[in-house]
C-alpha positions in Angstrom: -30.2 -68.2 2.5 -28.5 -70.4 -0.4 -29.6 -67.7 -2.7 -31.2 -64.4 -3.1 -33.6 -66.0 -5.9 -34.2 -69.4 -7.4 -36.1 -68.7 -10.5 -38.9 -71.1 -12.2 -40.2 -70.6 -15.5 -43.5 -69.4 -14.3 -42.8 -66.1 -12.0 -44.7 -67.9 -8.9 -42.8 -70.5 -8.8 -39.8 -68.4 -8.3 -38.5 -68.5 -4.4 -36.8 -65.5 -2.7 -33.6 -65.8 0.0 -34.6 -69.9 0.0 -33.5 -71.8 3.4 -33.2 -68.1 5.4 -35.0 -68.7 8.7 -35.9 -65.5 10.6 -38.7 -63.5 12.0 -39.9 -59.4 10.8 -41.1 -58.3 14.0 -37.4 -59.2 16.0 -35.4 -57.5 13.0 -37.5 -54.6 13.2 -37.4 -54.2 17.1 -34.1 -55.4 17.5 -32.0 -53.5 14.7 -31.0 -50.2 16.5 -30.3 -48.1 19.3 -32.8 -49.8 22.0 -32.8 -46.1 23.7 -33.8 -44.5 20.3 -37.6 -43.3 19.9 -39.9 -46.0 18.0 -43.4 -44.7 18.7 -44.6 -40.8 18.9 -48.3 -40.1 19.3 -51.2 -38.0 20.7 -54.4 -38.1 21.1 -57.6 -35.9 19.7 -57.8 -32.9 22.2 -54.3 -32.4 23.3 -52.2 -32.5 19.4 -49.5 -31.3 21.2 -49.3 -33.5 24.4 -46.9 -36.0 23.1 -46.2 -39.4 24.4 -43.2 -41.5 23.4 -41.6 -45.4 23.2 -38.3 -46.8 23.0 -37.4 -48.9 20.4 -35.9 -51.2 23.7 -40.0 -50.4 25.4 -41.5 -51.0 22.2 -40.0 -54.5 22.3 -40.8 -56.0 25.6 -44.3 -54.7 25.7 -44.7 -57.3 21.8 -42.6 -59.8 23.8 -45.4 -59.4 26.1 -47.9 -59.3 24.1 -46.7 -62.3 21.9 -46.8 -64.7 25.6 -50.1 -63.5 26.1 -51.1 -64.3 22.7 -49.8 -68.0 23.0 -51.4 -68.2 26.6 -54.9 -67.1 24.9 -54.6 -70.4 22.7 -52.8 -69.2 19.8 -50.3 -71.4 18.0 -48.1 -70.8 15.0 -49.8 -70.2 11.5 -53.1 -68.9 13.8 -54.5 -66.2 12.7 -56.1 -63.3 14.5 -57.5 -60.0 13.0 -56.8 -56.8 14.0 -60.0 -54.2 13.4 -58.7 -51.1 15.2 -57.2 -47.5 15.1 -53.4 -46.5 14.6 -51.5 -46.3 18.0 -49.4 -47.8 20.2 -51.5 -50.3 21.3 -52.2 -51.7 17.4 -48.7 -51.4 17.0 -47.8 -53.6 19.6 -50.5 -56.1 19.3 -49.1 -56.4 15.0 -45.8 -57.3 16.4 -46.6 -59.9 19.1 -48.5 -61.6 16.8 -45.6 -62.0 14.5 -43.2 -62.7 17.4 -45.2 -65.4 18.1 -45.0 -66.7 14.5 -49.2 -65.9 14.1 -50.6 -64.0 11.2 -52.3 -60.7 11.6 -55.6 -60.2 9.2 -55.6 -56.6 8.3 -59.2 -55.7 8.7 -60.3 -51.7 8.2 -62.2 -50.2 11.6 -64.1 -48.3 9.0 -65.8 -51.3 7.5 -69.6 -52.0 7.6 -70.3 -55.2 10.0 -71.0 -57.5 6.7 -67.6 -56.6 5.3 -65.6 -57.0 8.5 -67.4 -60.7 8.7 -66.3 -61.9 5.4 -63.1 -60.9 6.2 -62.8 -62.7 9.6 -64.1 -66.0 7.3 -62.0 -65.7 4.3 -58.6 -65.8 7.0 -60.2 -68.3 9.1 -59.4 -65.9 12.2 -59.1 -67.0 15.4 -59.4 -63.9 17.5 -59.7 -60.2 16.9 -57.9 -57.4 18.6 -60.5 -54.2 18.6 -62.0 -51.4 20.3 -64.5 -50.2 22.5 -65.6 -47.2 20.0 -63.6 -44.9 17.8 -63.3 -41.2 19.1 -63.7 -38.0 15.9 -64.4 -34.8 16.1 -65.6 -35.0 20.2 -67.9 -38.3 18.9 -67.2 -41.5 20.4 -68.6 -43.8 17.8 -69.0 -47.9 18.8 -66.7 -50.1 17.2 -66.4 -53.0 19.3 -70.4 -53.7 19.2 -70.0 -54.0 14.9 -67.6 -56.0 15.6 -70.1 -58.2 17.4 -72.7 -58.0 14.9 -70.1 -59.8 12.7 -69.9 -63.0 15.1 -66.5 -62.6 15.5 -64.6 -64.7 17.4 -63.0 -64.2 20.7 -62.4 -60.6 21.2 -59.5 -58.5 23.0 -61.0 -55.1 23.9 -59.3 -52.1 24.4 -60.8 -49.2 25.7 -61.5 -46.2 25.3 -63.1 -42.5 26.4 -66.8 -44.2 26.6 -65.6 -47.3 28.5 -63.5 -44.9 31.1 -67.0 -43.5 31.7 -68.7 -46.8 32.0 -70.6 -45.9 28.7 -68.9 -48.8 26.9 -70.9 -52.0 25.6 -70.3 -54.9 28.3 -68.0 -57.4 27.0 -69.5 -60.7 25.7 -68.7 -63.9 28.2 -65.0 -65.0 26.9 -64.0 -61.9 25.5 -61.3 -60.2 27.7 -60.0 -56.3 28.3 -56.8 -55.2 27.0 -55.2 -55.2 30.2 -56.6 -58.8 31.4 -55.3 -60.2 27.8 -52.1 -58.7 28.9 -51.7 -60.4 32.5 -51.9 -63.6 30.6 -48.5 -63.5 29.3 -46.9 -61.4 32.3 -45.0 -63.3 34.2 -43.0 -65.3 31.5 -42.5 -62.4 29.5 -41.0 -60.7 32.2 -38.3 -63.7 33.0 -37.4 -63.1 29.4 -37.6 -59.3 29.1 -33.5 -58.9 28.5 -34.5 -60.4 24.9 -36.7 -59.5 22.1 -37.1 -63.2 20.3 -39.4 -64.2 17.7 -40.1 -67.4 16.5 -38.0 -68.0 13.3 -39.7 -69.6 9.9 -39.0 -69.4 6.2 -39.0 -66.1 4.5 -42.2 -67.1 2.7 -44.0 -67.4 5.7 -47.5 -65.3 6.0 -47.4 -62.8 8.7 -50.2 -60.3 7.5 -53.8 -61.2 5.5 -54.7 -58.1 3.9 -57.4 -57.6 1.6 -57.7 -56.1 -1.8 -60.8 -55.2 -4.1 -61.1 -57.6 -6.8 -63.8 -57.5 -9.5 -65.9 -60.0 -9.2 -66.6 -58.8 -5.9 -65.2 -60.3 -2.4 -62.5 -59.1 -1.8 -58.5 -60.8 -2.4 -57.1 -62.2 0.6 -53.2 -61.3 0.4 -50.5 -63.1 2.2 -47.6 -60.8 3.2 -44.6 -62.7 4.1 -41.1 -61.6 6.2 -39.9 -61.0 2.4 -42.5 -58.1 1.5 -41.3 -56.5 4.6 -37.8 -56.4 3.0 -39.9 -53.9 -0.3 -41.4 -51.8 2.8 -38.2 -50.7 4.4 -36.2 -50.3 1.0 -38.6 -48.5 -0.6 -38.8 -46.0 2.2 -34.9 -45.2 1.8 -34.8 -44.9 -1.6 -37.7 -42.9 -2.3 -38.9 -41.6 0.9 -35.2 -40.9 2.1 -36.6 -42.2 5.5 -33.3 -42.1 7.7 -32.3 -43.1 11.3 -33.7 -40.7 13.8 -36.6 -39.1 11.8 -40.8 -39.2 12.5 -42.9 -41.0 10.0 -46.0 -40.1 9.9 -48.8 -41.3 7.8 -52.4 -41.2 8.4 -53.9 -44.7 8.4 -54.4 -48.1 10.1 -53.4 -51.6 10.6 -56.4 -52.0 8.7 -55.1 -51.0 5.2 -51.6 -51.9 3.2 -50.1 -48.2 4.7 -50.3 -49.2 8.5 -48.2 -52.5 7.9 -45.8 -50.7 5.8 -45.5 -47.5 8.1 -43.9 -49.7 10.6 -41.7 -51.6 9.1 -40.5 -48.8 7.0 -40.1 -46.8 10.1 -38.5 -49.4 12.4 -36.2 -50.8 9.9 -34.6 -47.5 9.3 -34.7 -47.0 12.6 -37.2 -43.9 12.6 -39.9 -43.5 14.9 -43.8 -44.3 13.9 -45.3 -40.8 14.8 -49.4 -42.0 15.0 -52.4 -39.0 15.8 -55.3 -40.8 17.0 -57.8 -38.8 15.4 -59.2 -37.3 12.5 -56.3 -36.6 9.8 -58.7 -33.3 8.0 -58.2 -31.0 11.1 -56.0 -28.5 12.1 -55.2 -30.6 15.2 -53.6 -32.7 13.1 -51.5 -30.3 11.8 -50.7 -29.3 15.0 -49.4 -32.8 16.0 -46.8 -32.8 12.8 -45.3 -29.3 14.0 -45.3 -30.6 17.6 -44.1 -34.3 16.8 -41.2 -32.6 14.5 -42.1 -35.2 11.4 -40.1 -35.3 9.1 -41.6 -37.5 6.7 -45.4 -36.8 6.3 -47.3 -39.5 3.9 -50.9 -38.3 2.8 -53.9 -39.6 0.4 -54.5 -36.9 -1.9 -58.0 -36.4 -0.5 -56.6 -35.5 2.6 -54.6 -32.2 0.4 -57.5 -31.3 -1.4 -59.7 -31.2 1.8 -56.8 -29.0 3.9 -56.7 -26.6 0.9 -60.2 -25.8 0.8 -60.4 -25.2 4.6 -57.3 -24.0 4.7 -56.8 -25.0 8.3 -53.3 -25.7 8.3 -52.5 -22.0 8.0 -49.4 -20.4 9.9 -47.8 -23.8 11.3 -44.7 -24.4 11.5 -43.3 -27.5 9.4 -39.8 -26.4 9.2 -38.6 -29.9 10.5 -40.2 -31.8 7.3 -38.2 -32.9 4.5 -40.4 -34.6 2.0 -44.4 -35.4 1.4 -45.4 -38.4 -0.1 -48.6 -39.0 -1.8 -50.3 -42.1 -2.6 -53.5 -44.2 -2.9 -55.2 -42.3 -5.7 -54.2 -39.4 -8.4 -53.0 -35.8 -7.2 -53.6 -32.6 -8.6 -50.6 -30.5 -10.0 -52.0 -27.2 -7.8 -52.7 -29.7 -4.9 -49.3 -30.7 -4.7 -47.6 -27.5 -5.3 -50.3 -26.0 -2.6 -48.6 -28.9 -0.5 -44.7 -28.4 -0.9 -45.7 -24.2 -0.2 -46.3 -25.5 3.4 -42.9 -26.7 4.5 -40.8 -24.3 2.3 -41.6 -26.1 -0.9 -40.0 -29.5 0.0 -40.7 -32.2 -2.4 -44.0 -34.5 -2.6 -42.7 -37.8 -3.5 -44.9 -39.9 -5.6 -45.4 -43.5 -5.1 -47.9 -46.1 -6.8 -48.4 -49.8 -6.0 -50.3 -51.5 -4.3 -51.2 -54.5 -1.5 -50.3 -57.3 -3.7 -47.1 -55.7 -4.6 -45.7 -54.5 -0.7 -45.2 -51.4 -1.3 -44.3 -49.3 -4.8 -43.6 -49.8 -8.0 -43.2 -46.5 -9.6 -41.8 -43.3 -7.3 -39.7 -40.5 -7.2 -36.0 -40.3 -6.0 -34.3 -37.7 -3.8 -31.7 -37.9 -6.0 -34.1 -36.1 -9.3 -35.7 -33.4 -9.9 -39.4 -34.0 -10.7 -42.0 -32.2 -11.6 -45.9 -32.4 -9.9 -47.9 -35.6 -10.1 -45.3 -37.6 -11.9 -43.2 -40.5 -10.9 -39.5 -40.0 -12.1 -38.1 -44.0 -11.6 -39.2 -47.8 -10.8 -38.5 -48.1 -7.4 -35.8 -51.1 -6.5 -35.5 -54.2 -9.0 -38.8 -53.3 -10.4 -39.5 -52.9 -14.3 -42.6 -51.9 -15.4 -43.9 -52.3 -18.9 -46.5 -50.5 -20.6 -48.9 -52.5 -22.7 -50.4 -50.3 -25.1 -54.3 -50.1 -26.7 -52.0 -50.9 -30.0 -48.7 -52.1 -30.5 -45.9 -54.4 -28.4 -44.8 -53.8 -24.4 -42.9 -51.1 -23.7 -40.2 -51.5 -20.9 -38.9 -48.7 -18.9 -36.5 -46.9 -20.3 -37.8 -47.1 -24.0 -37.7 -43.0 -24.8 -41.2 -43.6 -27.2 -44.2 -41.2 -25.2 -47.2 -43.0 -24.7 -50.2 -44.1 -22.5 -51.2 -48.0 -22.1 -52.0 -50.3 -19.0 -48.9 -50.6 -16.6 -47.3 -53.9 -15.6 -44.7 -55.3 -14.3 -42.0 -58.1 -14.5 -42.7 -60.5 -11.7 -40.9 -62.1 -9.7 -40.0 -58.9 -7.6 -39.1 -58.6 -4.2 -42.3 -58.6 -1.9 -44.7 -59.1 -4.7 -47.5 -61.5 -3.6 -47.0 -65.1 -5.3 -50.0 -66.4 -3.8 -53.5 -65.7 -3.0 -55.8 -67.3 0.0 -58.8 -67.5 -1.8 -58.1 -67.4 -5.3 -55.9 -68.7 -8.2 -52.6 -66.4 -8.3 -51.6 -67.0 -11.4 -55.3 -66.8 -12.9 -55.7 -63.2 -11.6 -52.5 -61.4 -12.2 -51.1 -63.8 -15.3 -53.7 -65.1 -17.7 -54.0 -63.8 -20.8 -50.9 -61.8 -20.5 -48.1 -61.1 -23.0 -44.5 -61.3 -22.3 -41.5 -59.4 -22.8 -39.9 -61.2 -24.8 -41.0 -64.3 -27.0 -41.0 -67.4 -24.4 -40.5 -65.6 -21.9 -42.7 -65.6 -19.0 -46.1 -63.6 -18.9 -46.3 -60.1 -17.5 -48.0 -59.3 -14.1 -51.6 -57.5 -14.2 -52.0 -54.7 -12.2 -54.4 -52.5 -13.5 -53.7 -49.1 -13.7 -53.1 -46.8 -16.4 -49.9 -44.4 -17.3 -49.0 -41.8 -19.2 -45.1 -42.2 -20.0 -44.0 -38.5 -20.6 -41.2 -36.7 -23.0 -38.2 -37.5 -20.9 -39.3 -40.4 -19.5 -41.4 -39.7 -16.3 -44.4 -40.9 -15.5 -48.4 -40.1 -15.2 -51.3 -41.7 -13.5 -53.9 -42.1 -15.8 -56.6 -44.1 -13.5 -57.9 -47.8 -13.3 -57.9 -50.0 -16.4 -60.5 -52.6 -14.9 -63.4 -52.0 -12.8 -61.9 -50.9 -9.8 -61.5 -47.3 -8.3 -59.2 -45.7 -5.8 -61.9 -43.4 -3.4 -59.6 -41.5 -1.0 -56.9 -43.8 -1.2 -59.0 -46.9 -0.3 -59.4 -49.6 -3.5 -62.5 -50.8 -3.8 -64.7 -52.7 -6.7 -67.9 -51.2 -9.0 -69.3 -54.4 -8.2 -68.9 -53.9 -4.1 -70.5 -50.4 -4.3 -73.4 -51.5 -7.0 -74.6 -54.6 -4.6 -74.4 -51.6 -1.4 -76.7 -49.6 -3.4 -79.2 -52.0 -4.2 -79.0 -53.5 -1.0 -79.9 -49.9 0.9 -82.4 -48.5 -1.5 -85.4 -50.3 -2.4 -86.3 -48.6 -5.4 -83.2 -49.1 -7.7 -83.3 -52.2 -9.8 -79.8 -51.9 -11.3 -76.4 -49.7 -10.3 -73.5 -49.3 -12.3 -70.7 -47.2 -10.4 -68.0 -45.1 -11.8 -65.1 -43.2 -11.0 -63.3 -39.9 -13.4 -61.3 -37.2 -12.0 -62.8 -33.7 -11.4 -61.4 -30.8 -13.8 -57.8 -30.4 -13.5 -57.2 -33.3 -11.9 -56.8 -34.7 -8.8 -58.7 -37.6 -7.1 -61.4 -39.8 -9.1 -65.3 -38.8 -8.1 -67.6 -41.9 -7.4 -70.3 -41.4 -9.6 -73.9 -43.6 -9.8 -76.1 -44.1 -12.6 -79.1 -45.7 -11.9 -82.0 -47.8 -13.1 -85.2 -47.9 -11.0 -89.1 -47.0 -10.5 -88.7 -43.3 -8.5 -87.6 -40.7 -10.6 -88.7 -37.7 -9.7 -86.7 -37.3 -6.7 -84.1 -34.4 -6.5 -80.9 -35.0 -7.7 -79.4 -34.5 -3.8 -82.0 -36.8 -2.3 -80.9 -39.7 -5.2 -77.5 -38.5 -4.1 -77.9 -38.9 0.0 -80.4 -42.0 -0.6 -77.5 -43.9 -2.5 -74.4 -42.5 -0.2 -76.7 -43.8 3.2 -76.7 -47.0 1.3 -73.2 -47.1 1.0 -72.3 -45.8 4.4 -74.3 -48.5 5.8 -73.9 -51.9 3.8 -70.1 -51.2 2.7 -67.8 -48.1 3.8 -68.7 -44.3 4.8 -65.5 -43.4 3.9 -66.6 -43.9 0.3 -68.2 -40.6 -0.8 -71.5 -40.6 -3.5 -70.2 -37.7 -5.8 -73.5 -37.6 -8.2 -76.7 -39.7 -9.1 -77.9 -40.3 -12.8 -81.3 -42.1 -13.6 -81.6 -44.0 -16.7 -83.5 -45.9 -18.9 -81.3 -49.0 -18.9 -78.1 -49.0 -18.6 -75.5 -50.2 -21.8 -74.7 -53.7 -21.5 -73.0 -56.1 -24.5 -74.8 -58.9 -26.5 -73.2 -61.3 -23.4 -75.2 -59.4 -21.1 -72.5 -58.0 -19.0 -72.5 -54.2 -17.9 -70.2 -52.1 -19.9 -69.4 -49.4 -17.3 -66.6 -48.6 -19.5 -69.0 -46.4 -21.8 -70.3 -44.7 -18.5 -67.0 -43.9 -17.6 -66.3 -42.3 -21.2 -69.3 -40.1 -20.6 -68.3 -38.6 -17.3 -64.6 -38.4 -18.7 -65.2 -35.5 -20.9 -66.3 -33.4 -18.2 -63.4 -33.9 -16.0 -60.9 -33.1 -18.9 -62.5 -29.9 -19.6 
C-alpha cells in the first residue's frame, strides 16, 4: 500500500492500506506451518471422537472448492449465500468463495423461510451453499426444504444423517450434492494443488454480506472487506491472547458476525478452528472442549446462565483452557465468576462490538486485572466516547464516572464505511456531535455504558430500539410484525428487552393490544413465542406477555417503547 490511511474530512471517505492488492482467504491459509492443525471438530453422539485438518489440507480442499465455484458459473464480485452449520464443510466452502474473489452472504440456518429470502434479495445472491437438515438433541430437523420455501437460487446440498438414510428431501432439478459440486472443480484444482492462490483485489473489496438489525425493520446489509479481517485477527491477540498452536472454539455459524471472525482470528494466528456440530447447552459439548484441549472457549452469556442451572458441565476437565470470552449480550457478575470456577478461575474476557464494526471495540487485556462484567481498555486504535443524557463527549481516558450512549471515532480499522442497502453515513453519522469543534461527527452505535471509578467499563443495554436475545441482535419492530403476523387476535405489539435481577442477559418481554383477554398469562406467552418461532427466529425466547388498553405513543404517533422499557426496568434492578 502507499499508506496505512488517507483520511477525508468525512470518516467514509477515509481509505485504509490504499493500492494494497491481496486476498484474506490465501493469507489466512497460507501464513503458517502447512502441517500445523486448522480444523478440530466432532459431531453430536461421539463429543470425543475427534477429527482433524491441516492448515496445508484445509487449503487445497478451498482451492478446490474455489475451481468448483467458478465452474458452477460464478465470477468475481458474485455473490453466494451460505445458510448452514459450523464445520468443516462451511469452513471450506467461506474460503473458496473468497479464493475465488466471490462474496459470501452470511445468512443464519436458524432463520424463518421469510427472513432467509429477504436476505438472499438484499445481496442479490447467486447460489446458496446449505443443508439437508440440521441434527439437535437426536432430531434431524429440515433445513434444505426452508431453504426452498425461500426460492432460493441454485442450491449446493450437503448432507446429512436423514439423507444417509434416504429420508432427505429430493433435490430440486439444477441443484447439485456437495460431492457432485465438488467434481466440478477436480481436476484443475488438482494440477494446481502445490499452491494455495486467491484472486488478489483492493483491500476494500467485499468478501462477506452480513446482516445486522436496524430499526426500521429489514435488516442492514454489511460489506466486510480483506481490511475488517485485519480487526478479527488483532483483536484476538490482544485481547483473546489467541496464540499459534491453540483451539478456538466458539459456538456459532457462518451465519452470524462470530463464525467469520472465529476463522480468521484462528487462522491468522495460526490456531486451529475447534467446531462441535451440535447443540452448545449440553454436556456433550463440554465434553468436546475437554477432549479437543481448547484453549480459548468464546460463549454468549445465555449459553453460562443455561450450563449453571443444569449444571451439566460438572467434574470435566478444562485444565488446558486459558481464557473465556463473553460476548453478544450482558453477563452476570455470579455468571462469570460461576464460569472462571470451571477451569481453575481463568479469566472471562469481555468484548463488545458488533458486525458493522468487525470485531470489538471495548475488551479486556491479558495484560490487566479486571473485575466481572467489565471491559478494562478500547481494543486496538479504537476511542470510544461517551455522549452523555447532559453534558459534552467524553473520550476514553477522561477519569469523570458516568453512564451515556457509547461511540466511537471512526475511521477505525475494519469498521464498515458502507452499507448495501442503505445510506452509511445517514445511519451511523447524522445528527451526531464531534469531538472536537469542526471536527468530524462521531459514529452511532447504540449501546449504553457505565464508565466506572478507575476507568473500566459497564454494559448498560441498547440505547435505540434494538435488543441483544442470546447474543443474536435483532429489532422491536422485527419481533412486533412476527407477532401480529402469527396471532390473529393482537392488533398492536410493542417488544422490549430489561435484564432479570442481578443482571445478566436482557428478557424479551411483550405488551400487547388486542380483543382476547382472558387467556392465561402462559397461553399469551406460548401464543406470542409460536408466532415468533415461526415468522422470524426460535432462538428468540418470549420471556412474558402483558395486555393493555393501548399502548403509549407521542403526539407524532409513534410508539414510545422507551416508557415500556422504564416499567419493566425497575423490576430487574431490584
Amino acid at each position: 500500500p502507499s499508506a496505512v490511511l488517507t483520511p477525508a474530512p468525512h470518516p467514509d471517505a477515509a481509505r485504509w492500506l490504499p493500492g494494497a492488492l491481496f486476498n484474506a482467504a490465501e493469507s489466512a491459509l497460507t501464513g503458517h506451518d502447512p502441517d500445523g492443525t486448522a480444523l478440530i471438530w466432532a459431531a453430536e453422539g461421539s463429543p470425543a471422537d475427534l477429527k482433524r485438518m491441516s492448515l496445508g489440507e484445509l487449503g487445497r480442499r478451498c482451492a478446490r472448492a474455489a475451481e468448483s465455484f467458478r465452474a458452477a458459473g460464478l465470477v468475481p464480485g458474485d455473490a453466494c449465500a451460505l445458510v448452514l452449520p459450523m464445520g468443516p464443510e462451511a469452513v471450506i466452502a467461506y474460503l473458496g468463495l473468497i479464493l475465488a474473489g466471490c462474496a459470501a452472504v452470511s445468512v443464519a440456518e436458524s432463520f424463518s423461510a421469510a427472513e432467509i429470502a429477504a436476505r438472499l434479495r438484499i445481496s442479490k445472491a447467486r447460489a446458496v451453499v446449505t443443508q439437508t437438515a440440521l441434527t439437535r438433541g437426536g432430531r434431524s430437523l429440515p433445513l434444505y426444504t426452508r431453504v426452498c420455501e425461500a426460492e432460493a437460487p441454485r442450491c449446493i446440498v450437503l448432507g446429512d444423517k436423514a439423507a444417509a438414510n434416504g429420508d432427505a428431501a429430493p433435490l430440486r432439478p439444477g441443484d447439485l450434492s456437495w460431492e457432485a459440486f465438488l467434481e466440478l472443480g477436480s481436476a484443475r484444482a488438482a494440477a494446481q494443488a502445490a499452491q494455495v492462490r486467491g484472486l488478489a483485489t483492493p483491500a476494500d473489496s467485499t468478501i462477506n454480506v452480513l446482516f445486522s438489525s436496524g430499526t426500521t425493520g429489514e435488516p442492514k446489509a454489511i460489506p466486510f472487506t480483506h481490511t475488517t479481517t485485519l480487526r478479527c485477527g488483532t483483536d484476538a491477540h490482544f485481547c483473546q491472547d489467541v496464540r499459534a498452536g491453540d483451539a478456538v472454539c466458539w459456538p456459532t455459524s457462518m451465519g452470524w458476525m462470530m463464525g467469520p471472525w472465529l476463522v480468521f482470528a484462528a487462522l491468522y494466528n495460526g490456531a486451529a478452528v475447534a467446531m462441535f456440530e451440535g447443540a452448545p447447552t449440553s454436556r456433550e459439548f463440554g465434553e468436546f472442549v475437554q477432549a479437543a484441549r481448547v484453549n480459548v472457549l468464546g460463549l454468549v452469556p445465555s449459553i453460562v446462565k443455561a450450563w449453571r442451572a443444569s449444571n451439566c458441565m460438572h467434574g470435566l476437565d478444562w485444565s488446558a483452557l486459558r481464557a473465556f470470552s463473553s460476548t453478544g449480550e450482558a453477563s452476570a457478575p455470579q455468571d462469570c465468576l460461576w464460569l472462571s470456577a470451571r477451569a481453575g478461575y481463568k479469566p472471562v474476557v469481555e468484548y463488545c462490538g458488533g458486525t458493522e464494526i468487525g470485531g470489538g471495540f471495548l475488551s479486556c487485556s491479558p495484560l490487566q486485572p479486571q473485575a466481572p462484567s467489565t471491559f478494562t481498555t478500547p481494543t486496538m486504535g479504537m476511542v470510544p466516547v461517551l455522549l452523555p443524557d447532559a453534558g459534552e463527549p467524553s473520550p476514553h481516558g477522561d477519569a469523570a464516572p458516568m453512564e451515556g450512549e457509547l461511540t466511537i471515532v471512526a475511521p477505525a480499522l475494519g469498521t464498515a464505511q458502507r452499507l448495501l442497502n442503505r445510506d452509511h453515513a445517514e445511519v451511523y453519522f447524522e445528527g451526531m456531535p464531534s469531538l472536537v469543534p469542526g471536527g468530524p461527527p462521531l459514529r452511532r452505535h447504540g449501546d449504553r455504558f457505565e464508565r466506572l471509578p478507575g476507568g473500566a467499563y459497564r454494559a448498560r443495554g441498547r440505547s435505540d430500539d434494538t435488543m441483544n436475545l442470546g447474543g443474536i441482535k435483532t429489532s422491536s419492530l422485527e419481533l412486533e410484525n412476527a407477532i401480529l403476523a402469527g396471532v390473529s387476535w393482537v392488533r398492536e405489539a410493542a417488544a422490549v428487552a430489561a435484564p432479570p435481577p442481578g443482571g445478566g442477559p436482557d428478557r424479551l418481554e411483550v405488551f400487547v393490544v388486542g380483543d382476547q383477554k382472558s387467556e392465561a398469562p402462559e397461553d399469551l406467552r406460548a401464543a406470542c413465542q409460536q408466532a415468533v418461532s415461526k415468522h422470524l427466529n426460535p432462538l428468540f425466547k418470549v420471556h412474558a406477555v402483558r395486555v393493555r388498553e393501548s399502548l403509549p405513543r407521542n403526539a407524532a404517533n409513534k410508539l414510545m417503547r422507551r416508557l415500556l422499557r422504564d416499567e419493566i426496568q425497575p423490576r430487574a434492578k431490584m
